[in-house]
N, CA and C atoms of all chains as a GROMACS GRO file, in nm:
protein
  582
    1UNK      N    1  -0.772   1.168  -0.732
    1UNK     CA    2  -0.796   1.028  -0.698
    1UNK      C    3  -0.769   1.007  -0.550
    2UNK      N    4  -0.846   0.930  -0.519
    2UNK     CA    5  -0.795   0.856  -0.336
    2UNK      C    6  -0.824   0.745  -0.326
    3UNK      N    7  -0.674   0.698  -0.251
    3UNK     CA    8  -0.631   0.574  -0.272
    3UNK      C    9  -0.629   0.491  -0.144
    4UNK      N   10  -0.677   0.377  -0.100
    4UNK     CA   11  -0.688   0.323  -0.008
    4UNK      C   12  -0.564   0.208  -0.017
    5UNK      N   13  -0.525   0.170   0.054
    5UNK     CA   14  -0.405   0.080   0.085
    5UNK      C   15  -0.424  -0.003   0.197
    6UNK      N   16  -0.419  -0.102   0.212
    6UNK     CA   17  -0.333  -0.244   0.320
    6UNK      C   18  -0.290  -0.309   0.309
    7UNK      N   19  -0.259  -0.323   0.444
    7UNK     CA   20  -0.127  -0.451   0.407
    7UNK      C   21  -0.153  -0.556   0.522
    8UNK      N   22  -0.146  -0.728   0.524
    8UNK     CA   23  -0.165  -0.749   0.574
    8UNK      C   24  -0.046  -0.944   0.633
    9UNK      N   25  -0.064  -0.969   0.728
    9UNK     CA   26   0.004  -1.055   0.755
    9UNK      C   27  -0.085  -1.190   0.820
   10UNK      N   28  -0.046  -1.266   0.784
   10UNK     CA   29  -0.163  -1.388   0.778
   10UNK      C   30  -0.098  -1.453   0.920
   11UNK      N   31  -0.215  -1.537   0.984
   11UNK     CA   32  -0.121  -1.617   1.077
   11UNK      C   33  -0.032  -1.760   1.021
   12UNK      N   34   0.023  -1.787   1.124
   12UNK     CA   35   0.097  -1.875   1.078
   12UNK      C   36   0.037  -2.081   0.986
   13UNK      N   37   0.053  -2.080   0.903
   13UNK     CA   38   0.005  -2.199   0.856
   13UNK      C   39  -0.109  -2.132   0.747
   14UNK      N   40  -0.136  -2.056   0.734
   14UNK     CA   41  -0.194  -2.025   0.633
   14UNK      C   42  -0.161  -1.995   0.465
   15UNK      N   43  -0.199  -2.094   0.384
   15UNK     CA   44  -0.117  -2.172   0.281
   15UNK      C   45  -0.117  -2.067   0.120
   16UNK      N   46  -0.084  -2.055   0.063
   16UNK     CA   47  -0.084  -1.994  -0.044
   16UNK      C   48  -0.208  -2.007  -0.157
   17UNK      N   49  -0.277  -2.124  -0.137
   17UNK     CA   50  -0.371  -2.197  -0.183
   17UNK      C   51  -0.491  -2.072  -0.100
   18UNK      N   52  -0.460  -2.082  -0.007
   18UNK     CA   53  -0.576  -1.959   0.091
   18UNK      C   54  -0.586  -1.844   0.064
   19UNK      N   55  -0.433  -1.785   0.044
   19UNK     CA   56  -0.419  -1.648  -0.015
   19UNK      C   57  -0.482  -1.562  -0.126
   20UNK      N   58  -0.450  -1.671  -0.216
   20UNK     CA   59  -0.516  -1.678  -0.358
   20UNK      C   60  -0.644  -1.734  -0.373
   21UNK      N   61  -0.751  -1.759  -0.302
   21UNK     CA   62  -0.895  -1.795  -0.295
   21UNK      C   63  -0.929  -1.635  -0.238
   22UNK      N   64  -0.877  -1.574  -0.127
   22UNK     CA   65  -0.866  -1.508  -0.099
   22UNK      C   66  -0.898  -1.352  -0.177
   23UNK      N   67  -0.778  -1.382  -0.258
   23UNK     CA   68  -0.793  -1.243  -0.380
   23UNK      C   69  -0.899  -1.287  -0.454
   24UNK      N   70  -0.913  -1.377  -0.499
   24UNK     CA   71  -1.041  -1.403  -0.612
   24UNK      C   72  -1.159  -1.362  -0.535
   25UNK      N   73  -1.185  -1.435  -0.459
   25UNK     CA   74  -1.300  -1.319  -0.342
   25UNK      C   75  -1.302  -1.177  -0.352
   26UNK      N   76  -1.194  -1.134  -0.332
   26UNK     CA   77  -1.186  -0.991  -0.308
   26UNK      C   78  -1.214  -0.917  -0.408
   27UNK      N   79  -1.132  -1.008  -0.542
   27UNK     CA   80  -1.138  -0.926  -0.684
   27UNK      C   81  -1.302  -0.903  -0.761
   28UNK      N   82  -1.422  -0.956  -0.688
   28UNK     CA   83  -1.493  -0.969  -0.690
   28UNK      C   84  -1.591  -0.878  -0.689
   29UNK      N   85  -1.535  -0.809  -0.582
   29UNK     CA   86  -1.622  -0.670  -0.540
   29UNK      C   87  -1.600  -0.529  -0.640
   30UNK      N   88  -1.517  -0.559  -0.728
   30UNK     CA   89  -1.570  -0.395  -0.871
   30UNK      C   90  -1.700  -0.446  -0.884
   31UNK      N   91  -1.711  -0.578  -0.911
   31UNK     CA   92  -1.845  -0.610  -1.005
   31UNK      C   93  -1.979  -0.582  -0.863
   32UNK      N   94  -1.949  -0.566  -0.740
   32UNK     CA   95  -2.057  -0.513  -0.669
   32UNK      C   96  -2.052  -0.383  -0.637
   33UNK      N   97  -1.952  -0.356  -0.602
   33UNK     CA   98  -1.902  -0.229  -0.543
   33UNK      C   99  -1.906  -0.077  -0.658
   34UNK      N  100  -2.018  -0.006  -0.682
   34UNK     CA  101  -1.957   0.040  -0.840
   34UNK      C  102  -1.858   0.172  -0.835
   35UNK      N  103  -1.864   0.208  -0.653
   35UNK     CA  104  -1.735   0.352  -0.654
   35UNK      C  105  -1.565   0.294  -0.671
   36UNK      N  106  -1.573   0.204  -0.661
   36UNK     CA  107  -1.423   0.104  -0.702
   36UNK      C  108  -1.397   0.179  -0.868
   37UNK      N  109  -1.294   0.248  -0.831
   37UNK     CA  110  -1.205   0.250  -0.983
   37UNK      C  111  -1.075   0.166  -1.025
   38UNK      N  112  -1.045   0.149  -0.905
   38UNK     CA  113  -0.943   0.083  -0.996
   38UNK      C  114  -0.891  -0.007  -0.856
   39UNK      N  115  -0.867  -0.185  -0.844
   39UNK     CA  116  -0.876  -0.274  -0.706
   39UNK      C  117  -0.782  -0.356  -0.791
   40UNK      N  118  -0.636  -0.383  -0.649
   40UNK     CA  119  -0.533  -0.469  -0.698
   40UNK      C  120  -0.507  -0.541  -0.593
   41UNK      N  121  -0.495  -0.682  -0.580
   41UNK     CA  122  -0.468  -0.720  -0.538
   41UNK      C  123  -0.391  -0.830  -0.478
   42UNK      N  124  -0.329  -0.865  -0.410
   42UNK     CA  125  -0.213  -0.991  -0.451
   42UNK      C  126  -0.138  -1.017  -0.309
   43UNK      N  127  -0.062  -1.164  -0.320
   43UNK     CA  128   0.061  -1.203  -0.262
   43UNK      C  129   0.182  -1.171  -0.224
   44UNK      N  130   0.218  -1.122  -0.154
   44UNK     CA  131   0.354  -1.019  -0.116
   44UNK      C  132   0.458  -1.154  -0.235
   45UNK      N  133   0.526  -1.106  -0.308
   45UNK     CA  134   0.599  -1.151  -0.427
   45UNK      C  135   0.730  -1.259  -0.382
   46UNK      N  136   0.783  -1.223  -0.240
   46UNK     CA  137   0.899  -1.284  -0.170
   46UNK      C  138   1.047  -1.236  -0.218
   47UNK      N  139   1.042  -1.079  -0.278
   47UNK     CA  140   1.171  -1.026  -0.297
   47UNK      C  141   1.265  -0.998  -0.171
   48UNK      N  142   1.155  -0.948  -0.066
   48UNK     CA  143   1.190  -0.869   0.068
   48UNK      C  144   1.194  -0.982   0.193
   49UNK      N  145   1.283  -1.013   0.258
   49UNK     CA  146   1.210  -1.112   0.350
   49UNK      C  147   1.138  -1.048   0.475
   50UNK      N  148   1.134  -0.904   0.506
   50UNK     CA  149   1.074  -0.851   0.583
   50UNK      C  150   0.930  -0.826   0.592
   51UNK      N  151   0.874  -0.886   0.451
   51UNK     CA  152   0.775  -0.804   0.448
   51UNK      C  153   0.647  -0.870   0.515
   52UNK      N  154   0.536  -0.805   0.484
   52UNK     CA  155   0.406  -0.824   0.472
   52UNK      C  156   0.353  -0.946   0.399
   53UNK      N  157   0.261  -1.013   0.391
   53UNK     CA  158   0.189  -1.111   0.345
   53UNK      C  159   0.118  -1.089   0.164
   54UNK      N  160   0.040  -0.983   0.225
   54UNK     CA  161  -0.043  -0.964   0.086
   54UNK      C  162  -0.108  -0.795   0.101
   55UNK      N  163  -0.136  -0.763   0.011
   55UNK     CA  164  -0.171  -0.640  -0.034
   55UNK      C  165  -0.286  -0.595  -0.110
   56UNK      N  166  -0.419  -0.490  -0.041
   56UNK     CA  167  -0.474  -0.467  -0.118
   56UNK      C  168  -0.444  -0.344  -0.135
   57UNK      N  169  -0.494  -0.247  -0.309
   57UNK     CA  170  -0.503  -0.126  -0.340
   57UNK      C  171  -0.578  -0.104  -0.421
   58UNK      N  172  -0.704   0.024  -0.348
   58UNK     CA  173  -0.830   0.024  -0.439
   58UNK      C  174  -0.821   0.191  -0.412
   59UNK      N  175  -0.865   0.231  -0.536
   59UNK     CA  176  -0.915   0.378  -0.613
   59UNK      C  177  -1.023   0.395  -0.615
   60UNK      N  178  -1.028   0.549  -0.572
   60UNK     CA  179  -1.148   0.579  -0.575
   60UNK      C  180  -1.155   0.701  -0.663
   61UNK      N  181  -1.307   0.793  -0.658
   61UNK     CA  182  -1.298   0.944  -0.735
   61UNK      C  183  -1.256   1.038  -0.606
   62UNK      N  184  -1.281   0.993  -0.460
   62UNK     CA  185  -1.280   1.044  -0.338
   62UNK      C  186  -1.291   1.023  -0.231
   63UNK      N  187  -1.284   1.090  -0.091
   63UNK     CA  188  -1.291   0.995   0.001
   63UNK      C  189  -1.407   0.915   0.016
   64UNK      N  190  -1.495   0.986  -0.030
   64UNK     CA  191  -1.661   0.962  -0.020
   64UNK      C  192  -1.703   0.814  -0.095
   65UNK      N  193  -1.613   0.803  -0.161
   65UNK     CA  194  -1.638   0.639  -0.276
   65UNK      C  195  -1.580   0.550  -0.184
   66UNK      N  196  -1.429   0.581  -0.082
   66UNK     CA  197  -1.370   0.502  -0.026
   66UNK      C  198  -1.458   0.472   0.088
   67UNK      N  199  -1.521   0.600   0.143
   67UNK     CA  200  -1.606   0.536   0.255
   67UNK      C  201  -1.725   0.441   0.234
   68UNK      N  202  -1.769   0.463   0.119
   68UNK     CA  203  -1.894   0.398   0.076
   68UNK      C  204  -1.806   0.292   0.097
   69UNK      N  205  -1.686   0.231   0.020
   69UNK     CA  206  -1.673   0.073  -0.022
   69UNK      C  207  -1.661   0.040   0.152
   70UNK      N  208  -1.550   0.117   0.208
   70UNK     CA  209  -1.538   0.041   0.339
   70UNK      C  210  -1.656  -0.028   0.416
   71UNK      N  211  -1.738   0.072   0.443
   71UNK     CA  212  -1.872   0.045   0.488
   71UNK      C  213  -2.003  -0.050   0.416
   72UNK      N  214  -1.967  -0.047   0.284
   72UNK     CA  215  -2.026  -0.164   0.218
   72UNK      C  216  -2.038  -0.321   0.266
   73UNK      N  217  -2.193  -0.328   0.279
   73UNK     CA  218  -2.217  -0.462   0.330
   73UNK      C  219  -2.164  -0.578   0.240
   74UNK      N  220  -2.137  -0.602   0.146
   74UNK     CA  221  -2.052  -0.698   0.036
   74UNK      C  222  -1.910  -0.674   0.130
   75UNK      N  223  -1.839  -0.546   0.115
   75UNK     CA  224  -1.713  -0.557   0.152
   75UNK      C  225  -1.707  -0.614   0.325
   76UNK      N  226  -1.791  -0.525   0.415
   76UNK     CA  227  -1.774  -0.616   0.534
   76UNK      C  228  -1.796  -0.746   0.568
   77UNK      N  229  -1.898  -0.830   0.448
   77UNK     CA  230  -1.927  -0.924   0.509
   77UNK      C  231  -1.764  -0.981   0.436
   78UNK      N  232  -1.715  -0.980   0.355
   78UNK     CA  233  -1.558  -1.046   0.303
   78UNK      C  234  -1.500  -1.070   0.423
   79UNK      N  235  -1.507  -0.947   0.468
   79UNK     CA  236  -1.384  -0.874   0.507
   79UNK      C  237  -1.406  -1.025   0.672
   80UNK      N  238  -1.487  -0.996   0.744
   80UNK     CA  239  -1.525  -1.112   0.831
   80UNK      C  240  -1.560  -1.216   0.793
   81UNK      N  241  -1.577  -1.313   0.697
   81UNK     CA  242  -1.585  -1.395   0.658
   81UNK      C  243  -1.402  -1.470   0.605
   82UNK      N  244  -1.354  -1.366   0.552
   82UNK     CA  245  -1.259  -1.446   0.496
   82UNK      C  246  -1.112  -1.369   0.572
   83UNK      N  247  -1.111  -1.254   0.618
   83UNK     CA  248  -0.974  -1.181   0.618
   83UNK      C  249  -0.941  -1.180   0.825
   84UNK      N  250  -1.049  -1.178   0.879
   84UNK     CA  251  -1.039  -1.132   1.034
   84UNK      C  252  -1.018  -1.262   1.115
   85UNK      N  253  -1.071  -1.414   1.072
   85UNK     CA  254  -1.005  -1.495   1.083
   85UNK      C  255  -0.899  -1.558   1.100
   86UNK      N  256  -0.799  -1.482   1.014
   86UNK     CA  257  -0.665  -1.528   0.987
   86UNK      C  258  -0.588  -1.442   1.028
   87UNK      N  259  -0.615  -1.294   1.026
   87UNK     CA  260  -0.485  -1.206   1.031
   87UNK      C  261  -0.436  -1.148   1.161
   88UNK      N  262  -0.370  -1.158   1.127
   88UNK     CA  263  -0.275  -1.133   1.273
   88UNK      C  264  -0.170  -0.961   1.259
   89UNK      N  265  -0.187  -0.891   1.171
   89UNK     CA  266  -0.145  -0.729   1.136
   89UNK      C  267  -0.213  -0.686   1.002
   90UNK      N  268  -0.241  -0.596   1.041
   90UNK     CA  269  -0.337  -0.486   0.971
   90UNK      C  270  -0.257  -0.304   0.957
   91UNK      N  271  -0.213  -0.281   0.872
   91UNK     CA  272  -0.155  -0.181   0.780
   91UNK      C  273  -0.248  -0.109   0.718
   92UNK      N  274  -0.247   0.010   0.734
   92UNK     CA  275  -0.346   0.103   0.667
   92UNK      C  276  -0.324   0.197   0.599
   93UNK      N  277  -0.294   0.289   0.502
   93UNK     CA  278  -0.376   0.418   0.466
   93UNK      C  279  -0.472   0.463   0.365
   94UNK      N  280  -0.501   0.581   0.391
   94UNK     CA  281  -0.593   0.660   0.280
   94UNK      C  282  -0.552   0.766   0.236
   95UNK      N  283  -0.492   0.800   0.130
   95UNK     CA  284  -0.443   0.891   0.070
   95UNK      C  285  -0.519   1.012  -0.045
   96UNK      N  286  -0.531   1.104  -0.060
   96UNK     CA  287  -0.516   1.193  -0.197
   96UNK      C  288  -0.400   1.140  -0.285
   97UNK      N  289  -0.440   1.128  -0.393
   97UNK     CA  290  -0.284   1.087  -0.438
   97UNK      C  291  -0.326   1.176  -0.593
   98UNK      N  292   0.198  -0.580  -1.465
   98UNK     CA  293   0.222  -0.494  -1.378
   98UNK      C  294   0.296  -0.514  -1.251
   99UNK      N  295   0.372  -0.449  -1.195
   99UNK     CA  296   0.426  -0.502  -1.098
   99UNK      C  297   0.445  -0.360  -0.974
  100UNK      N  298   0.390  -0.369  -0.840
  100UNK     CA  299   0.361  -0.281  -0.712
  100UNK      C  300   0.444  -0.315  -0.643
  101UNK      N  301   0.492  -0.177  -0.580
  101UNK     CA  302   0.543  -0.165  -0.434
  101UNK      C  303   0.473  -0.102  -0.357
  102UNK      N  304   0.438  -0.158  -0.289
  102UNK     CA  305   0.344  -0.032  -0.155
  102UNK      C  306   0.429  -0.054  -0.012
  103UNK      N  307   0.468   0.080   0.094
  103UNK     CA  308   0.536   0.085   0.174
  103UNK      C  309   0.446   0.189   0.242
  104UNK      N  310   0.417   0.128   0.347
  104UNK     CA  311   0.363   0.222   0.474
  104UNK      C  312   0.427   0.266   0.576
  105UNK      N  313   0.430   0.415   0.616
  105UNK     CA  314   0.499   0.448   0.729
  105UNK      C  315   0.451   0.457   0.826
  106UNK      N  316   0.514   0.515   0.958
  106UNK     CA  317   0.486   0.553   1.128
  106UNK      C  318   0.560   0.617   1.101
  107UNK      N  319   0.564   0.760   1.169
  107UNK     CA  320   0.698   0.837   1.163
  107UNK      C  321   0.696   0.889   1.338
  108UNK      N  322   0.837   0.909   1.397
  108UNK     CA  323   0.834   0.928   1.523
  108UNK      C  324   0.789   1.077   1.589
  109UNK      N  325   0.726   1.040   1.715
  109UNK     CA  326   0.645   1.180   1.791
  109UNK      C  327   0.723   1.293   1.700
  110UNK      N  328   0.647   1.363   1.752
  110UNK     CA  329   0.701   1.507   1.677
  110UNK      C  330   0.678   1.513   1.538
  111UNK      N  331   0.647   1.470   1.438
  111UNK     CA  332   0.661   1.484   1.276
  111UNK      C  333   0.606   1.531   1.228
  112UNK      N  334   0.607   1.647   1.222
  112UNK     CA  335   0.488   1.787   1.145
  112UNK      C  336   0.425   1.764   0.981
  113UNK      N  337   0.349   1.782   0.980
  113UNK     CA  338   0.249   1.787   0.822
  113UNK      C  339   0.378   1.844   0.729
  114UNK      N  340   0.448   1.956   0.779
  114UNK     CA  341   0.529   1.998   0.704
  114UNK      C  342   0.651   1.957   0.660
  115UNK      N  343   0.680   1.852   0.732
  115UNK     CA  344   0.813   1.782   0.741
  115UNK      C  345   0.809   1.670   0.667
  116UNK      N  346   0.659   1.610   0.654
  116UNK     CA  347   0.624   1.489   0.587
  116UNK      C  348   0.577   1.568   0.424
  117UNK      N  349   0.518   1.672   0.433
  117UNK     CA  350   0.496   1.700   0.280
  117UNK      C  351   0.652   1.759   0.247
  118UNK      N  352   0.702   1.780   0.322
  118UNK     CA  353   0.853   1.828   0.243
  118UNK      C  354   0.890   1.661   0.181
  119UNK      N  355   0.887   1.582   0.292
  119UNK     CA  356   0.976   1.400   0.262
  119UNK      C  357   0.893   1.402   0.075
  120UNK      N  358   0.708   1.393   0.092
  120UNK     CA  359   0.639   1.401  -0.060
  120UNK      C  360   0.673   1.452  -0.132
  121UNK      N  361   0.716   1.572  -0.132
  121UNK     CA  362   0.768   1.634  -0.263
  121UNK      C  363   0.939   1.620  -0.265
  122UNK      N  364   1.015   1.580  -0.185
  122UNK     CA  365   1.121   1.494  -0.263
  122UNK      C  366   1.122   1.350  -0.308
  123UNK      N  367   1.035   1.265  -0.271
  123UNK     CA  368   0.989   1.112  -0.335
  123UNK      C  369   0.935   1.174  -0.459
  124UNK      N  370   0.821   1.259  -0.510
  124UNK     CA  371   0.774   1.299  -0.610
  124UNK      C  372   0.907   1.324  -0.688
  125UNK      N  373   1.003   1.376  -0.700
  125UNK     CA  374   1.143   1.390  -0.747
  125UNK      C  375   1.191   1.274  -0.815
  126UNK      N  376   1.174   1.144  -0.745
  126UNK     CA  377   1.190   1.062  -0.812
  126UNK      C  378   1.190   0.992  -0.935
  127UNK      N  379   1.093   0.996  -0.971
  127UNK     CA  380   1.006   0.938  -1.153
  127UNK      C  381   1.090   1.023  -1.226
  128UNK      N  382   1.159   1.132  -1.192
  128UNK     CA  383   1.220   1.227  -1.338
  128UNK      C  384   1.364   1.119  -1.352
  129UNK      N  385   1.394   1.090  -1.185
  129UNK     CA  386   1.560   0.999  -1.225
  129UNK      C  387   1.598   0.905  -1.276
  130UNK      N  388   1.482   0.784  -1.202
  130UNK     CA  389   1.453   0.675  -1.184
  130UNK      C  390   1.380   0.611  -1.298
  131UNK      N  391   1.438   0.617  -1.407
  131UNK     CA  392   1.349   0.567  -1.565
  131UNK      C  393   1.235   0.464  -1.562
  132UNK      N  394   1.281   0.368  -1.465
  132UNK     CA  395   1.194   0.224  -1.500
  132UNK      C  396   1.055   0.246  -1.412
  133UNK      N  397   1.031   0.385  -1.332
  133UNK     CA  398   0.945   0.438  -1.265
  133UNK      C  399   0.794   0.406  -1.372
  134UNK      N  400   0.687   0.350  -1.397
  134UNK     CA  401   0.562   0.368  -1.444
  134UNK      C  402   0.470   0.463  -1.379
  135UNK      N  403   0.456   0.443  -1.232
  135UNK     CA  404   0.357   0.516  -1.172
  135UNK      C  405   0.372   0.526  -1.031
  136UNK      N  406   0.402   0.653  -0.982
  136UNK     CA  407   0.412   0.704  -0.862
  136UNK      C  408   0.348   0.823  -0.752
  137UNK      N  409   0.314   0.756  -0.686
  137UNK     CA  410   0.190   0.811  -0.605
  137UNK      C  411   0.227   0.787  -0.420
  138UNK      N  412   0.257   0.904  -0.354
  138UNK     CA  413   0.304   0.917  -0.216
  138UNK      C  414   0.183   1.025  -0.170
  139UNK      N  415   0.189   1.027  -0.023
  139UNK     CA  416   0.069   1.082   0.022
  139UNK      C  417   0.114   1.038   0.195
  140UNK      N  418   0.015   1.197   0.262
  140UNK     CA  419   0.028   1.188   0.421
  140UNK      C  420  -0.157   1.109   0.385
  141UNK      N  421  -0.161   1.027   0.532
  141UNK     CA  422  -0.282   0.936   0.547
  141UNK      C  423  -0.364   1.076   0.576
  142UNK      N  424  -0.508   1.005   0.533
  142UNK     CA  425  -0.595   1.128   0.567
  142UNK      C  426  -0.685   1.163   0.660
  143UNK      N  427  -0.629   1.070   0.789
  143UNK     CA  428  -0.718   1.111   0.911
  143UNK      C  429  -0.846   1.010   0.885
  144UNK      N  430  -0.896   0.908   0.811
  144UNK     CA  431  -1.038   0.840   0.867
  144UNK      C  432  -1.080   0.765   0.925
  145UNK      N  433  -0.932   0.681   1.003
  145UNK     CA  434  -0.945   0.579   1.072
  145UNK      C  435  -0.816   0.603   1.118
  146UNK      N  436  -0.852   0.597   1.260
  146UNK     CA  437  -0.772   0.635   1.358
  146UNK      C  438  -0.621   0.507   1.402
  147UNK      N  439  -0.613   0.408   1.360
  147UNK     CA  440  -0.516   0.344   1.394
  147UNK      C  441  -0.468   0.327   1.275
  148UNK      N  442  -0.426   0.398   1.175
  148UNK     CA  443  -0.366   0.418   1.023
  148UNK      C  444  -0.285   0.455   1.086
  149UNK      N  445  -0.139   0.433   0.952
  149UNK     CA  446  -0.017   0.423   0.926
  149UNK      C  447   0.004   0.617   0.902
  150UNK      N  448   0.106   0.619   0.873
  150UNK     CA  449   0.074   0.790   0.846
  150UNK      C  450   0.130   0.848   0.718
  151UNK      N  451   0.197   0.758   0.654
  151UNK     CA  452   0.273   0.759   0.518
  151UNK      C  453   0.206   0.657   0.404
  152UNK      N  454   0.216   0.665   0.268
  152UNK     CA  455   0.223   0.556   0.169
  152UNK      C  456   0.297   0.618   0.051
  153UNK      N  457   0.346   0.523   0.065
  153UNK     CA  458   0.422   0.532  -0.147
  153UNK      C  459   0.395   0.397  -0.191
  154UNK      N  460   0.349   0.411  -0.321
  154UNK     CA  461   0.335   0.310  -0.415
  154UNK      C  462   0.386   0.342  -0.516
  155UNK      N  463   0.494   0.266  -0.561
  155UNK     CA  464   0.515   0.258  -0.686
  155UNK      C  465   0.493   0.180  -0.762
  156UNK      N  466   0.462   0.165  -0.920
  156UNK     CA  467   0.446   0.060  -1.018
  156UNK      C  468   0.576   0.063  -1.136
  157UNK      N  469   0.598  -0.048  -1.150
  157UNK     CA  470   0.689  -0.081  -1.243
  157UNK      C  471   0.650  -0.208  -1.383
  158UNK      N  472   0.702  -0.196  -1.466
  158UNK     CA  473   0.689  -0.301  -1.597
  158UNK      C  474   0.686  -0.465  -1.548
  159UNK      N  475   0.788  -0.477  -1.461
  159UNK     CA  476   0.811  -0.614  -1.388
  159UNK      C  477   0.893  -0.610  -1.242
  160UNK      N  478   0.909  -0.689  -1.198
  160UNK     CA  479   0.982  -0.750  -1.064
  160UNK      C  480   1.149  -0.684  -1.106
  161UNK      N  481   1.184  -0.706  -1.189
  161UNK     CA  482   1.308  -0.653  -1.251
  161UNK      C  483   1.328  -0.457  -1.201
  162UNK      N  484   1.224  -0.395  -1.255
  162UNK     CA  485   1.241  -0.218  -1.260
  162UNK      C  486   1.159  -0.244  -1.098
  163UNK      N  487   1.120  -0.319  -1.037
  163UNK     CA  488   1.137  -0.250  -0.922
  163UNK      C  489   1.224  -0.245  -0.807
  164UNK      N  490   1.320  -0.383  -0.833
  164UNK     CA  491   1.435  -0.359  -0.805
  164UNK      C  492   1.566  -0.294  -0.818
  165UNK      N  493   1.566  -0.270  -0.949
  165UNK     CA  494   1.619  -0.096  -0.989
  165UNK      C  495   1.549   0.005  -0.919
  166UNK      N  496   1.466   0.022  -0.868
  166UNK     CA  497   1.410   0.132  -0.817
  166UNK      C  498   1.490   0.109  -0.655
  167UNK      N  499   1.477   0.034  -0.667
  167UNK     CA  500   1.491  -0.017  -0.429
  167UNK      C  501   1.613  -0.008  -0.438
  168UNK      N  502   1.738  -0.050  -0.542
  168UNK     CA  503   1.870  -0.031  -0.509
  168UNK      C  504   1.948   0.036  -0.593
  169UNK      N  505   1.876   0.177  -0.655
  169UNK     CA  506   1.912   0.295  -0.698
  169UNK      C  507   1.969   0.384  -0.641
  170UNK      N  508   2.095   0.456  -0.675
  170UNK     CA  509   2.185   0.544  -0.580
  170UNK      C  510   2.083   0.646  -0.518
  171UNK      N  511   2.011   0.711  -0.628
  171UNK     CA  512   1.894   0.865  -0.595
  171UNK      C  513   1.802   0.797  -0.529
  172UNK      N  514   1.762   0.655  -0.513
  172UNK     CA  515   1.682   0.629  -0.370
  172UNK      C  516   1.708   0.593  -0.219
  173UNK      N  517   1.786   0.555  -0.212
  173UNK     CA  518   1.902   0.503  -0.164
  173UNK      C  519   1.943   0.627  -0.054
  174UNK      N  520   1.940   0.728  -0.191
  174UNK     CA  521   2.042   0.824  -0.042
  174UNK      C  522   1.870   0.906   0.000
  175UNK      N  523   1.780   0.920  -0.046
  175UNK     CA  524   1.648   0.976   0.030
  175UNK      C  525   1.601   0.884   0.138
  176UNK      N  526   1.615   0.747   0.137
  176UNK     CA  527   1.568   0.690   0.208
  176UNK      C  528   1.690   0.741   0.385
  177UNK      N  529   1.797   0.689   0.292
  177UNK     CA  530   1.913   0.762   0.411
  177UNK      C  531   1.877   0.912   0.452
  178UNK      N  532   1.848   1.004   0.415
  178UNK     CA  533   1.878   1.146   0.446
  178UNK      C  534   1.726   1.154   0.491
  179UNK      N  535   1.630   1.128   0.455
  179UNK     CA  536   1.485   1.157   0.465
  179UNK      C  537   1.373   1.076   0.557
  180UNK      N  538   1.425   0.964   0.527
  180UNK     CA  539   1.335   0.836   0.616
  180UNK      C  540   1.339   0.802   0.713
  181UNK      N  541   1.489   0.746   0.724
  181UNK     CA  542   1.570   0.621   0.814
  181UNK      C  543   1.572   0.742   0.944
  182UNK      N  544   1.576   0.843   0.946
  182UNK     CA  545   1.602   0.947   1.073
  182UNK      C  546   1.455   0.983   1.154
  183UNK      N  547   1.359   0.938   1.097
  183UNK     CA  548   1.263   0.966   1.151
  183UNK      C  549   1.152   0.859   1.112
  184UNK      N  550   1.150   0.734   1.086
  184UNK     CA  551   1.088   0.624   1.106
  184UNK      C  552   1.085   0.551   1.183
  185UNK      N  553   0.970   0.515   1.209
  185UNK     CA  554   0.970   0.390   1.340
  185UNK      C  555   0.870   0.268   1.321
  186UNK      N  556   0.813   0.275   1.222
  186UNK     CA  557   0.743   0.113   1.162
  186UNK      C  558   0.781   0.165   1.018
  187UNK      N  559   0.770   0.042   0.928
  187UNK     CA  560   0.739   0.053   0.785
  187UNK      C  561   0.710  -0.115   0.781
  188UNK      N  562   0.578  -0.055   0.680
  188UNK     CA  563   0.569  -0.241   0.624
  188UNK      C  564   0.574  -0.240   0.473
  189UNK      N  565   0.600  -0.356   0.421
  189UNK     CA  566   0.595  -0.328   0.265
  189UNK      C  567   0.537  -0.424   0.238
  190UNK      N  568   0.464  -0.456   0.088
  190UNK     CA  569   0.478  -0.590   0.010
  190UNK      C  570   0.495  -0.533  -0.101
  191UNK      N  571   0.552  -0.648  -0.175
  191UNK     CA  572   0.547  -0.560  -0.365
  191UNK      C  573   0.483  -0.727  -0.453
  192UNK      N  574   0.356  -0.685  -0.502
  192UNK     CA  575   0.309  -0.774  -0.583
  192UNK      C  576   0.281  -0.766  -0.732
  193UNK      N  577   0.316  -0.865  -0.805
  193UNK     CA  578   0.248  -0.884  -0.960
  193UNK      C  579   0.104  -0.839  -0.994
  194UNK      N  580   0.045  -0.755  -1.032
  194UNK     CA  581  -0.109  -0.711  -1.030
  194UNK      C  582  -0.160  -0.631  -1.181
   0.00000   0.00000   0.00000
């Protein structure tokens, strides 16, 4: 499996109400995207006060599915439409796992 | 379901070998750590050049076992002996998913 990961930090004033329109958008893309195996995504929970904002994590069969989604016109147009607007840190990896 | 995802930077110098040694003692983990569901660590894989260079994700039952996990003696002292000596960013979030 290979696993894509981010993490991300919103700017300031950006409401929880946003966050969560946000994921529903995002959660969107298995049903376009069909190398997506397995896409989670969510609200940093507020256990940590250090942390990050919100979190995506999507599965693939390989790197080759991950590159497809990245490069996917569905996923880029999200991705500038709803995520490059707001964010202010961007966290990355791609793993074998 | 409930995620932790933690991304690293590790400082100049940090050999492939030094970081798959850190992986296969986090992999160690899930045998100690009961409330462990699903654990998956990994060096980034080179496809985008301003990536993080570490990930662990763990999954747990609830918000509850993953805080048993974060303030567990057997994590606790890896993070001390293994991490904290050679880190220089980490971001986290841990979400409901």
């Amino acid at each position: 499996m290979f696993r894509h990961v981010v993490l991300f930090t919103w700017a300031d004033g950006v409401t929880e109400e946003q966050q969560q329109a946000i994921a529903a958008e995002l959660r969107t893309l298995p049903g376009t995207i069909d190398v997506i195996r397995d896409y989670r995504v969510g609200l940093d929970a507020g256990l940590n006060p250090a942390n990050r904002d919100f979190a995506v994590v999507a599965d693939f069969d390989d790197a080759g599915g991950y590159v497809a989604y990245r490069d996917h016109p569905a996923h880029r147009a999200m991705v500038d439409q709803h995520i490059t607007p707001i964010v202010t840190q961007r966290s990355a990896v791609q793993y074998e796992c």
